[in-house]
C-alpha positions as CSV (number, residue, x, y, z in Angstrom):
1,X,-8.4,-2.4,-21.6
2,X,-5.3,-3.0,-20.1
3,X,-5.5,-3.1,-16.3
4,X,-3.7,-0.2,-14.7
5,X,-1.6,-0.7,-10.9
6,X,-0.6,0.9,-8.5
7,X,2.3,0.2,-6.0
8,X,2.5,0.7,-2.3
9,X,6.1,0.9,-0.8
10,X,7.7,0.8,2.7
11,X,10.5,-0.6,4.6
12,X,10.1,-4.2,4.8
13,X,7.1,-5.4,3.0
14,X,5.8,-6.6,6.2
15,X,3.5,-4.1,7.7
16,X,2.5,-0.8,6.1
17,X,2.5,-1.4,2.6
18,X,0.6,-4.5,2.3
19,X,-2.0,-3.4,4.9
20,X,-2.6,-0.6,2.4
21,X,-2.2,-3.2,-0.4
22,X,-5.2,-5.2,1.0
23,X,-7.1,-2.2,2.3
24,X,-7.2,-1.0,-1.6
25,X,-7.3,-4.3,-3.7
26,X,-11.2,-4.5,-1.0
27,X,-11.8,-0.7,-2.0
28,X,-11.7,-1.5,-5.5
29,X,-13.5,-5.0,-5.1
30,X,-16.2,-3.2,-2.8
31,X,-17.0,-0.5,-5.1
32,X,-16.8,-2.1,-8.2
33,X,-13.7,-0.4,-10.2
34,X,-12.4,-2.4,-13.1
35,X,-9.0,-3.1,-14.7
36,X,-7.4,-1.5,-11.5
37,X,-4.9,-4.0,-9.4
38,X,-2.7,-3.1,-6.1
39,X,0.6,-4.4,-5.2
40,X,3.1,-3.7,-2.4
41,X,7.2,-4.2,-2.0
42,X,9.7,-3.1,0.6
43,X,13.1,-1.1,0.2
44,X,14.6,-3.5,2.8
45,X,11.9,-6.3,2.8
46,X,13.4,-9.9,2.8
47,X,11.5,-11.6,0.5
48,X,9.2,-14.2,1.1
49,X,8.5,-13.1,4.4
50,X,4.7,-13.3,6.2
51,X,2.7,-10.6,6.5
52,X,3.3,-8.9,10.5
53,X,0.7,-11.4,12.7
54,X,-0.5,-7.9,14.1
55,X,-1.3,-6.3,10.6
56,X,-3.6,-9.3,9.5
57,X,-5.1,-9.2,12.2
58,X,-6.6,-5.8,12.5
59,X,-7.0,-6.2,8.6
60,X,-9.6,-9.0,9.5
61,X,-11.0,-6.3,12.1
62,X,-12.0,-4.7,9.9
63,X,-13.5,-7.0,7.6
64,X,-10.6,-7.0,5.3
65,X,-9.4,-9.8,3.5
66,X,-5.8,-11.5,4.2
67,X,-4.1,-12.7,1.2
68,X,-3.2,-16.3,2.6
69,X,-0.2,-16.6,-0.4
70,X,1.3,-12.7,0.6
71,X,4.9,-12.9,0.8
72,X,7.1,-9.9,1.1
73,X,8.6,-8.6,-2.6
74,X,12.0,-6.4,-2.6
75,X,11.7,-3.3,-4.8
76,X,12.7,-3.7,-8.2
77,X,12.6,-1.3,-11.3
78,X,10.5,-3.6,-12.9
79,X,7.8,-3.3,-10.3
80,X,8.2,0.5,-10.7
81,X,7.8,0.8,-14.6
82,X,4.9,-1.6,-14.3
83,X,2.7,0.8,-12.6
84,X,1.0,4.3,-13.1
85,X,1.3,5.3,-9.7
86,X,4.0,4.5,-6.6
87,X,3.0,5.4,-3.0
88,X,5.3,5.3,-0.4
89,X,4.7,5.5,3.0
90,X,7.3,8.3,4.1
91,X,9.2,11.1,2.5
92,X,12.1,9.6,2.4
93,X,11.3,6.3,0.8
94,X,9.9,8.6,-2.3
95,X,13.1,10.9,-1.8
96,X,15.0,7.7,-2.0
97,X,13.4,6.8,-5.1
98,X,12.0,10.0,-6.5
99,X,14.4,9.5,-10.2
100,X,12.3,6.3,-11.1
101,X,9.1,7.1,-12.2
102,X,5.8,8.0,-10.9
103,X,6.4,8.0,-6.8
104,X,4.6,10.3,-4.3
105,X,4.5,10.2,-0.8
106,X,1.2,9.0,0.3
107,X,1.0,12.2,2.8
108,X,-0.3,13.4,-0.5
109,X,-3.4,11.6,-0.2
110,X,-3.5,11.6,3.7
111,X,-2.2,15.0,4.7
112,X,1.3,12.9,6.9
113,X,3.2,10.0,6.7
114,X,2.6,6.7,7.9
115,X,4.5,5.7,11.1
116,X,6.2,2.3,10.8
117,X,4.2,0.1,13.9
118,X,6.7,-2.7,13.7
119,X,7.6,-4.1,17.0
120,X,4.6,-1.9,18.1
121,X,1.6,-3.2,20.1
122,X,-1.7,-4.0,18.2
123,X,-3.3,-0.4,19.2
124,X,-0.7,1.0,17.0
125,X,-1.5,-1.5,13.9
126,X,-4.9,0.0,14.4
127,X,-4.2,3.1,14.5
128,X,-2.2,2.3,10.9
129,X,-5.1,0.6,9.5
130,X,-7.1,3.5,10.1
131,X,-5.1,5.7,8.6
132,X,-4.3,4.2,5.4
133,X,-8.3,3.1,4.9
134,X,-8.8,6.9,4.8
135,X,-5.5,7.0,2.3
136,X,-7.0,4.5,0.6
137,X,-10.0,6.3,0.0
138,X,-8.9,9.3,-1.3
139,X,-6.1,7.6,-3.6
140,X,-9.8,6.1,-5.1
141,X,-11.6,9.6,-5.3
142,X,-8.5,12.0,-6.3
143,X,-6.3,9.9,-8.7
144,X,-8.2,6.5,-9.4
145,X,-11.7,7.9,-10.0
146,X,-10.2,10.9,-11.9
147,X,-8.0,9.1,-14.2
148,X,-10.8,6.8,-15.6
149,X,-12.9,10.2,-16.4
């Protein structure tokens, strides 16, 4: 079976969407789901950038595990056609990008957008963390879950 993925999107690849990238790809790990993968890009990310020093770290809070070799990706189409399912992190990043495929704002799953902590303190990242492990979950029970039935 060919693996299916799906793509978390925000600003700069830094903070957001590779929290919610690492929160998933452990979701999927924990509860055993196969031939499902994660990845994450940014609209404005500079590629090859680290992942924010405040993000990892409430990631390994949390119990989460840090992918030592992330680097930040920029958005390409190719990403986009090589996944069943785009999240991004406001309304306007899937407005932005709403004639390329699959993309839904992960309010969807979370009932609101997810508020960019850059440059915030680390009770903010937590705060983000939070919030996109209960995203995560329900991305698993109302799409993930539900397409493999």
């Amino acid at each position: 079976m060919k693996r299916k993925k799906i793509l978390f999107i925000c600003t700069g690849n830094t903070c957001r969407s590779p929290m919610a990238e690492m929160i998933a790809r452990s979701q999927i790990k924990r509860r055993k789901i196969k031939w499902w993968d994660v990845a994450s890009c940014g609209v404005h990310a500079q590629a090859g950038a680290k992942i924010n020093p405040n993000a990892a770290l409430v990631l390994g809070e949390a119990g989460i595990p840090v992918r030592d070799k992330f680097v930040s990706r920029q958005l390409s189409q190719k990403l986009i056609d090589g996944s069943v399912l785009v999240i991004t992190m406001t309304e306007a990043h899937r407005q932005m990008l709403e004639d390329c495929g699959n993309v839904v704002c992960i309010s969807k799953f979370c009932g609101g957008e997810v508020p960019d902590p850059y440059g915030a303190g680390v009770e903010v990242y937590r705060l983000t963390r939070d919030i996109l492990v209960r995203a995560c979950n329900s991305i698993i029970e109302n799409y993930i879950l539900k397409y493999e039935e």
